[in-house]
KEGU-799004 format. One record per residue: residue in one letter; x, y, z of N, C-alpha, C in turn. Coordinates in steps of 0.2 Angstrom, whole numbers, plus 5000, padded with zeros to 4 digits. Example, Ala and Ser with C-alpha at 12.3 -4.5 7.8 and 13.67 -1.06 7.14 Angstrom:
2
A506649725039506249785039506649845039;S506449895035506849955036506450005039;
//
This chain:
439
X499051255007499251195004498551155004;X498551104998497851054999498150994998;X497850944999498050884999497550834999;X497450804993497050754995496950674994;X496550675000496450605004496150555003;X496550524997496050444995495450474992;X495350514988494950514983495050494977;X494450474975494650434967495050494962;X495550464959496050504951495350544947;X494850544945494350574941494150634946;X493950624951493750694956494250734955;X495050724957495450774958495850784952;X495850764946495850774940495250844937;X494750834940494050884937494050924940;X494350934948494551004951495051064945;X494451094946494651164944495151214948;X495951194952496351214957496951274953;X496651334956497151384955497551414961;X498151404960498551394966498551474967;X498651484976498251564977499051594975;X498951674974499451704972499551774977;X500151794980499951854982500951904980;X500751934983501351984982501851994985;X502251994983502852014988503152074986;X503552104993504052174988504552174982;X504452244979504752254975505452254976;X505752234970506452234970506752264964;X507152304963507452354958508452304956;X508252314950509152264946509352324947;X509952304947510552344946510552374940;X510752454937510852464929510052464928;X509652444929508752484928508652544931;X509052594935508552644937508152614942;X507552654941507052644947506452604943;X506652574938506052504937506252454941;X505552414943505652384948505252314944;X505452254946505252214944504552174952;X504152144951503552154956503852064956;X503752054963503951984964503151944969;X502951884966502251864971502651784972;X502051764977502251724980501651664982;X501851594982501351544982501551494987;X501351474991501451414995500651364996;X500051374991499551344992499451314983;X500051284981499951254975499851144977;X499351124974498951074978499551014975;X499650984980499950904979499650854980;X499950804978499750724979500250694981;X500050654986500650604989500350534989;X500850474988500750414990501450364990;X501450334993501950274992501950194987;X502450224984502750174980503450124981;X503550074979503750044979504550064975;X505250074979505850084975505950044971;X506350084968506550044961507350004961;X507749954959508149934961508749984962;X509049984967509650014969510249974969;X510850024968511449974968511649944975;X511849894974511949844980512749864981;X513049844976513849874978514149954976;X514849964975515250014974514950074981;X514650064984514450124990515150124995;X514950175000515550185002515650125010;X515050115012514850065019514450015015;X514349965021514049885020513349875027;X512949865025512449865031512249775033;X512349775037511949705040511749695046;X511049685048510449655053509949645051;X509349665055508849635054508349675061;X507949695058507349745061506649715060;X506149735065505449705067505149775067;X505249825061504849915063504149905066;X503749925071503049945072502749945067;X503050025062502650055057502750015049;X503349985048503549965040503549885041;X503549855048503749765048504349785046;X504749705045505149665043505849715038;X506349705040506849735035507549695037;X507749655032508449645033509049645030;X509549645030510249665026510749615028;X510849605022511449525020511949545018;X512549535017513049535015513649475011;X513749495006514049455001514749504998;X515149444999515749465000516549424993;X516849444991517349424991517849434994;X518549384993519049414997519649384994;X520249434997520849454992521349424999;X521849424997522749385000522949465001;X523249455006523549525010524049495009;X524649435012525049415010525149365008;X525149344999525349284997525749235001;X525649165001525949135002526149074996;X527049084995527149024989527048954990;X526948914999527248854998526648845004;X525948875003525648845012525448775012;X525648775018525448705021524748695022;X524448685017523748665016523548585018;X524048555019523748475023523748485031;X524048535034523848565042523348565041;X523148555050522448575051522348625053;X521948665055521848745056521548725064;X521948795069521648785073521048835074;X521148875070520448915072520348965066;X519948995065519649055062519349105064;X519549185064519149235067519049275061;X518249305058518149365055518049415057;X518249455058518349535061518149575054;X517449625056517349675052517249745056;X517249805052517549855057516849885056;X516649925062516049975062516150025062;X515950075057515850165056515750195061;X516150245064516050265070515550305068;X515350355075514750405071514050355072;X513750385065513050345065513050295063;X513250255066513650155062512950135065;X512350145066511850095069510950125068;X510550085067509850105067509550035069;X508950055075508650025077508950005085;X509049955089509049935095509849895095;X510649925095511049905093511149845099;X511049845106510949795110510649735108;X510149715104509849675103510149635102;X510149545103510449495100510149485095;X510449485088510249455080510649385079;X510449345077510949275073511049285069;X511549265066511849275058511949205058;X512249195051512349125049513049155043;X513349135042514149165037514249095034;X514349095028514449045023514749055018;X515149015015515449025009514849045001;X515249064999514949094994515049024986;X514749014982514748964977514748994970;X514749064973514849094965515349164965;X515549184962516049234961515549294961;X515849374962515849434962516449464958;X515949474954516249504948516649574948;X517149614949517149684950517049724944;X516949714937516949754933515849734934;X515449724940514849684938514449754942;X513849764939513449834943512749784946;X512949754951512449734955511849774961;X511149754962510849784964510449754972;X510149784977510149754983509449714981;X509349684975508949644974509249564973;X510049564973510149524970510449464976;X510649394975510549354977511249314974;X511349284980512049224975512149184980;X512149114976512149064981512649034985;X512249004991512948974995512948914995;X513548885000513448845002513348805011;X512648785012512548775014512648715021;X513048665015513448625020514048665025;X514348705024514948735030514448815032;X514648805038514148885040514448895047;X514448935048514448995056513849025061;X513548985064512949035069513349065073;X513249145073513149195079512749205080;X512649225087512049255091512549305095;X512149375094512649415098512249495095;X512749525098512749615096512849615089;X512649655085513049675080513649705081;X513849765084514249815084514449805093;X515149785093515449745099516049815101;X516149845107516649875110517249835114;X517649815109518249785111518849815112;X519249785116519749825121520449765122;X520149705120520549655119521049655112;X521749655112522049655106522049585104;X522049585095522249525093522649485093;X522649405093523449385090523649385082;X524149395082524249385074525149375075;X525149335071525749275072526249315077;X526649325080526949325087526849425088;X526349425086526349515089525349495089;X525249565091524649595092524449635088;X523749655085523549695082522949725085;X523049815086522649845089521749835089;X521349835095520649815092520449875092;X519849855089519249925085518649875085;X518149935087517349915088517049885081;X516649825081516349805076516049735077;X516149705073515849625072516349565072;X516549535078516949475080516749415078;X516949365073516449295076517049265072;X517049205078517449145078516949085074;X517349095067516949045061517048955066;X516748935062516748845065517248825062;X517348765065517848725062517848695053;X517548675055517348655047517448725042;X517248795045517448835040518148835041;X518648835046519248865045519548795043;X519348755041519748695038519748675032;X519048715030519048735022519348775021;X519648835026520048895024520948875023;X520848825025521548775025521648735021;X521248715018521448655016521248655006;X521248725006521248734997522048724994;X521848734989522548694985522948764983;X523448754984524048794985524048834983;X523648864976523648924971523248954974;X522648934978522348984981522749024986;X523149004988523449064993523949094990;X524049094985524749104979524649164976;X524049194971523749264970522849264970;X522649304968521949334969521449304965;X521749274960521449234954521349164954;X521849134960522049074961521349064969;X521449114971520949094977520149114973;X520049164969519349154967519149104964;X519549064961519348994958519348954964;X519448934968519248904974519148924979;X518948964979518449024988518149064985;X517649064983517149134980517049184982;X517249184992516949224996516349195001;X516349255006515849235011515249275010;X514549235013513949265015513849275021;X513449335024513349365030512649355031;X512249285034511749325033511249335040;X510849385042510249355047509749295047;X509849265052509349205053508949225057;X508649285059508149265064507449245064;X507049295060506349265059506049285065;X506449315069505749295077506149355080;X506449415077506549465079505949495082;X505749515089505149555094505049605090;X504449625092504149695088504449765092;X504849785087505149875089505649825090;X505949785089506749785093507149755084;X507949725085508449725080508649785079;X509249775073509549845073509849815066;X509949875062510549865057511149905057;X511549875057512349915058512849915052;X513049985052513449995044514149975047;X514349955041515149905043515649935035;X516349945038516649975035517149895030;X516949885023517249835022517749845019;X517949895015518549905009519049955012;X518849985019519350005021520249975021;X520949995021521249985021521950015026;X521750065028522150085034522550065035;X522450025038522849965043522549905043;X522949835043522849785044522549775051;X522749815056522249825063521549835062;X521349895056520649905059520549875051;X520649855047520349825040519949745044;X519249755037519049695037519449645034;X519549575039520049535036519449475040;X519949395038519749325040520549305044;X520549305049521249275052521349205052;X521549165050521549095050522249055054;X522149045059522649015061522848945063;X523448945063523848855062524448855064;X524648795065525548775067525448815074;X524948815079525248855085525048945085;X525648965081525949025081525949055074;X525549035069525449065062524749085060;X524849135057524349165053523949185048;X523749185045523549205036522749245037;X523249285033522949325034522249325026;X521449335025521049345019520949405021;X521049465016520649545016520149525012;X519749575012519049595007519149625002;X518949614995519149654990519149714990;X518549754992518249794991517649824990;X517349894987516749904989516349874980;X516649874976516449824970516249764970;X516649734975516749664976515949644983;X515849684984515449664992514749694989;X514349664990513649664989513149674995;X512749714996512349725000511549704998;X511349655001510549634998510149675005;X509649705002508949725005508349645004;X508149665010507449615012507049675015;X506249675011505849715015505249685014;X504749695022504049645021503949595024;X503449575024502849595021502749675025;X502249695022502049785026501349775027;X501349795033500549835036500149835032;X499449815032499149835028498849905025;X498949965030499050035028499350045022;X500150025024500750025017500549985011;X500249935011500149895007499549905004;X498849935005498549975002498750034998;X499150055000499650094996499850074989;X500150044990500549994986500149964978;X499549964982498949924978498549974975;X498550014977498050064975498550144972;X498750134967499050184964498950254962;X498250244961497950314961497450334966;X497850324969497350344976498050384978;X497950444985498350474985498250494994;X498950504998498650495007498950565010;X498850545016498850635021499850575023;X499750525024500550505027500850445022;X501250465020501750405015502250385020;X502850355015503250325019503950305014;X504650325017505150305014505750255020;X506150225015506550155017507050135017;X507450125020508050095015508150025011;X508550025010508549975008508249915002;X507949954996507549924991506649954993;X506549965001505949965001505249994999;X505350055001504750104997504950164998;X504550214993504750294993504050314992;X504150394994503650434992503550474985;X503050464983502950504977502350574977;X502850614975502550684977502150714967;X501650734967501550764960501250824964;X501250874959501050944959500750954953;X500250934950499650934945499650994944;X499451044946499251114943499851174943;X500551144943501351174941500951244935;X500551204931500651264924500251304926;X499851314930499251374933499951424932;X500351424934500951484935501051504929;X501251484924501451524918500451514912;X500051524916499351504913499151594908;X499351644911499551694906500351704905;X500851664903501151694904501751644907;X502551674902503051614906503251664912;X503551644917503651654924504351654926;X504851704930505551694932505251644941;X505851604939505751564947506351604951;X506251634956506751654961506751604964;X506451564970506551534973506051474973;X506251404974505451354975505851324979;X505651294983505851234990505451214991;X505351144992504851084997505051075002;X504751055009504751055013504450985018;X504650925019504150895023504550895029;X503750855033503850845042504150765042;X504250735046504150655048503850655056;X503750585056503350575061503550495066;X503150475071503150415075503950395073;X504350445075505150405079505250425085;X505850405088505950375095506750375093;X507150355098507650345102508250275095;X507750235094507950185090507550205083;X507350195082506950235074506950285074;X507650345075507750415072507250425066;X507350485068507350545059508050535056;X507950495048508650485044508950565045;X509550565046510150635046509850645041;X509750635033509750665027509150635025;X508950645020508350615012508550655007;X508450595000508650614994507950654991;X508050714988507550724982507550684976;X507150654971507450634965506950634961;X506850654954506550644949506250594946;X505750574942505850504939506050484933;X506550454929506850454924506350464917;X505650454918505350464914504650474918;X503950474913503350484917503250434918;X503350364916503050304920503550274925;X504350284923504850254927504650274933;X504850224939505050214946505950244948;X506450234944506950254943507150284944;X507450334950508050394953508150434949;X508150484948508450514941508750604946;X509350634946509550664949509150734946;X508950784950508650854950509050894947;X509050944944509550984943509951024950;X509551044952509651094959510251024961;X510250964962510550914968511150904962;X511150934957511850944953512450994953;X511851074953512351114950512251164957;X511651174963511651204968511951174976;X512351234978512751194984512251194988;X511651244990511051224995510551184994;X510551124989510251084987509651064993;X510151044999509551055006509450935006;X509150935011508750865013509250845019;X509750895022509550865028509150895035;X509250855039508750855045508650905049;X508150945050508151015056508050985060;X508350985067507950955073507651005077;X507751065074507151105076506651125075;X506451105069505551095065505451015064;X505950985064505750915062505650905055;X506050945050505950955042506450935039;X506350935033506950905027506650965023;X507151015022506751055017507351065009;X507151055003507651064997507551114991;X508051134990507951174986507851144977;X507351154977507151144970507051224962;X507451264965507151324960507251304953;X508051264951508051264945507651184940;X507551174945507051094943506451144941;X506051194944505351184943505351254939;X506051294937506051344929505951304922;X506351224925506751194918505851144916;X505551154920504851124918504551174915;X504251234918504051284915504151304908;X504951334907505351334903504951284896;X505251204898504751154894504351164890;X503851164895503051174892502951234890;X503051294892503051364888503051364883;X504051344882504251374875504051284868;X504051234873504251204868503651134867;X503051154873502551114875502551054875;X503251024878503250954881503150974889;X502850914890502650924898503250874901;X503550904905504050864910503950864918;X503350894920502850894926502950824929;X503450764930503350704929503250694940;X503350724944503650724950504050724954;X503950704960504750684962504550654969;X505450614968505350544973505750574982;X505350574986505850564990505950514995;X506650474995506850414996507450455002;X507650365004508150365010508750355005;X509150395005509850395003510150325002;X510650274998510750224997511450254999;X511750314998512650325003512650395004;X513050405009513250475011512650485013;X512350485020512750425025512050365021;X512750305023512250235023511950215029;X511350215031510850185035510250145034;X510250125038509450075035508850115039;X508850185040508250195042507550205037;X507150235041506450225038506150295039;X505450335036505250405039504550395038;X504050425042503550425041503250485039;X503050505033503050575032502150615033;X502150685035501750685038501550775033;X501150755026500750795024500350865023;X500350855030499750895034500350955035;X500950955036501251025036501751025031;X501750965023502350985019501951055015;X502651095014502351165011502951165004;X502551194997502851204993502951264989;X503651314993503551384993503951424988;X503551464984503751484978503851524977;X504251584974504451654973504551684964;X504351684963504251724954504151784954;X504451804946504151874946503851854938;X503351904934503151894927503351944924;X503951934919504351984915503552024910;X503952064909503352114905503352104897;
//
């Protein structure tokens, strides 16, 4: 493999790079007799790496909700907010909305499994506020996007994120079983706005989004230490059970309850915040054609690796070429105990040559070994690309469009949702080929 290191774009554009080629054993088809087709083999075809900046991701419709807030060594700053609508579990036709409320609890459930990234002990503050504008469900929002609150009523927590509770709750004269997650007892002023809307709001779903838009979830810290924070995936559209479902418990008169669920996964928005970066990452960023030995991927809106492979058509240079097999391979690097290696990474395409834009592989379509999760015995993410790197060949061959555009790899946005990070480490990605050359 070659790789090169911050050289200017003109140098390795004028390199004259023929990827080496050797041989592999013969193989005989079925129904040919003893003709044998000759099969070679390449793993030193040259790449270019660098980090770029992702392109908008969808904020809602995912299957989890992420919220904290992280101080990475390697990437700075990362945090994740949450915006919320919310639905009537049980209508009420006649509430007593000129009561005062005695209290307010928000309960949100955590993903058991890998529900956390970064240092889940740490204390983060959050601040939860109503929301001033609606969440649209037929609306495709992105973790770029922002909706305003309001400020005057609000909730400080300072705490864990992800709480091991063993206490059951009240709910009008019974208990509802606990489940690990996010506790916080809203302020008074929020539970007396949660009491004191006008009747229709508790009445159906349309009657309360005119007068409750929803809550905001957000981190306030700003002064998170370096290597410490955590972000924690929260289950909001879950529906189970009234036990382990995200709800707003509002209680009054004593011994009564009202209950707010959460719309669901359309309804709930997840914002990314990433940065400022290092100045390493961020000479990256600036320097486009320039190209490095280590990139870097992200969750949450922040950055991806961009992989090209320049000299793909040396392979069919006499001649079109069968792909038997093509796979990529990278390493990662500088994690620990709290900054894992992500379980998975995405391969992806770019929807065009100049777009930034996700665009699915074919392999990550129509192959079940598509590949990208974790070996934690080499330390790799390796995927299988064969029929990605025939359908470009194919292209250029027969029809001489070049679709050589290259490919992204990025931190999965669901299945599984985490807020991790990767340092990727060039020095051992390998890209290994298998063809034969029809006659």
């Amino acid at each position: 493999m070659k790789l090169f290191h911050r050289l200017p774009l003109f140098l390795i554009t004028g390199l004259a790079v023929v990827s080496c080629e050797r041989r592999q054993d013969n193989i005989t088809l079925p129904g040919q007799g003893g003709s044998e087709i000759e099969l070679f083999v390449t793993d030193t075809l040259t790449f270019q790496a660098k980090t770029i900046d992702e392109d908008s991701l969808p904020g809602n419709g995912v299957s989890y909700f992420m919220l904290g807030e992280l101080n990475d060594p390697i990437l700075g700053r990362t945090k994740a907010s949450i915006y919320a609508d919310l639905d009537l579990i049980e209508p009420y036709a006649d509430f007593p909305n000129t009561q005062e409320a005695d209290s307010a609890i928000l309960f949100i459930p955590s993903v058991e499994g890998l529900n956390n990234y970064g240092n889940i002990l740490y204390p983060l503050k959050l601040n939860v506020y109503p929301l001033q504008q609606n969440i649209e469900s037929g609306e495709t929002y992105y973790q770029t996007d922002s909706f305003s609150i309001d400020e005057t009523i609000s909730t400080e927590y300072v705490g864990k994120l992800i709480n091991v509770y063993t206490d059951s709750i009240l709910y009008k004269n019974d208990t509802l079983n606990p489940y690990d997650g996010l506790k916080i007892k809203l302020s008074q002023d929020f539970a007396n706005k949660l009491m004191s809307l006008p009747k229709e709001a508790y009445e159906t779903n349309n009657g309360l989004d005119e007068h409750f838009k929803g809550i905001a979830i957000i981190p306030e810290g700003n002064n998170v230490a370096p290597s410490q924070g955590a972000i924690g995936v929260f289950d909001i559209h879950n529906t189970i059970s009234l036990d382990y479902r995200a709800k707003i418990l509002l209680y009054f008169g004593d011994s009564n309850t009202f209950v707010f669920g959460f719309s669901g996964k359309n309804q709930t928005v997840n914002k990314g915040e990433t940065g400022p970066y290092p100045s390493d990452i961020q000479e990256q960023l600036n320097e486009p054609d320039k190209h490095y030995t280590e990139t870097y991927a992200q969750a949450l809106s922040g950055v991806k690796t961009k992989i090209e492979v320049p000299y793909l058509y040396n392979l069919i240079a006499q001649g079109n070429v069968a792909i038997h097999k093509a796979e990529i391979s990278f390493s990662v690097k500088n994690y620990d105990e709290f900054f894992f290696a992500p379980p998975r990474l995405s391969l992806f395409k770019p929807f065009s040559k100049s777009s930034n834009r996700n665009f699915l592989i074919e392999d990550a379509v129509t192959s079940t070994n598509y590949g990208g999760n974790y070996d934690e015995t080499d330390g790799t993410y390796t995927f299988d690309i064969t029929r990605h790197v025939q359908n470009i060949l194919n292209s250029q061959y027969f029809n001489g469009i070049d679709t050589n555009d290259g490919l992204f790899l990025a931190v999965p946005t669901d299945q599984p949702v985490i807020g991790a990070r990767c340092v990727v480490d060039h020095s051992k990605t390998k890209i290994h080929i298998t063809y034969s050359k029809p006659n």
